[in-house]
N, C-alpha and C positions, 0 to 999 in steps of 0.2 A: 399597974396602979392607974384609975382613974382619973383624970381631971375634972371637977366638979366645980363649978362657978355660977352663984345665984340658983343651984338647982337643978341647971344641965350637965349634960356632959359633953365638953369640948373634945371633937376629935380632932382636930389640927391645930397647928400654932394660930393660923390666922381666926381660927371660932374662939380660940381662947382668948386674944387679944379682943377682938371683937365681943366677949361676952364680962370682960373681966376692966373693961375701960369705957365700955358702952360706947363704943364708937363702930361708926360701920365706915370699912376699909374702903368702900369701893366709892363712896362720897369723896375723901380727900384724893384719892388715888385717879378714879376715873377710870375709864374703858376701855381697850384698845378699836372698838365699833363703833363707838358714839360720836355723833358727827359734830359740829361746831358749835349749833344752837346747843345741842344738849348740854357739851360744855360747857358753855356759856354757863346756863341755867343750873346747872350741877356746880360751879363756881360759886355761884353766887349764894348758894345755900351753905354753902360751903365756910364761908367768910361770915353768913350770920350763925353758924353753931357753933364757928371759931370764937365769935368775939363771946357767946353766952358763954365759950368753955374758959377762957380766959380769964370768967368772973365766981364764975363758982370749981373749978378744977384746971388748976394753972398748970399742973405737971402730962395731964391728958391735953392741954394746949399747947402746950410745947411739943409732945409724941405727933400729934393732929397737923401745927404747923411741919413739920420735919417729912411726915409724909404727903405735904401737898412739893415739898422741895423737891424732894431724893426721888419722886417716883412716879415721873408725870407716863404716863402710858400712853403710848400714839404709835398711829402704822408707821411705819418706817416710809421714810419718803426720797424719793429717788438721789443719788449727791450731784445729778449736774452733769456728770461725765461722760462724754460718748466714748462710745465703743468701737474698738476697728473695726472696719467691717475688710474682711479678706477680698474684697470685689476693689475694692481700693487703689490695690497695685498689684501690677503684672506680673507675674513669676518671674524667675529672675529664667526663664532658659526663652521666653516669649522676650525680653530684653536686650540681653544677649545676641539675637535672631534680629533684633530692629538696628542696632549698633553696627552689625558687618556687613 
């Protein structure tokens, strides 16, 4: 069975939501490549189609806010932690050898 919304046919979940709410996913959602200014300026748009949706479709403003929460997309960024590096410390039979 097809899914048919406005005329097309959605083949994924995410064309269906997008075709059946009139919202495009990748405005609240964001990029995983998009650098800061884009951000920024993809925010910002963002906040003014929120507040239009909030006045004429409350219940797509609420889906809208929920996926600017739950699903910010960013590269993964380093956690801080160095790594051992095995050049560190001396084997333990080169140890052993300095000790006797």
């Amino acid at each position: 069975m097809k899914t048919i919304v406005a005329g097309r046919v959605a083949v994924t979940a995410t064309e269906f939501i997008e075709l059946a709410l009139g919202i495009d996913l990748e405005l609240f959602t964001g990029s995983p490549t998009e650098s800061v200014m884009d951000r920024a300026a993809r925010l910002d748009v963002a906040r003014e189609v929120l507040a239009d949706l909030r006045e004429s479709d409350p219940e797509a403003a609420a889906y809208a806010e929920s996926l600017m929460r739950a699903l910010p997309l960013k590269e993964p960024r380093p956690c801080g932690r160095r790594t051992r590096h095995a050049t560190s410390r001396r084997p333990l039979h080169e140890r052993a050898a300095v000790t006797a």
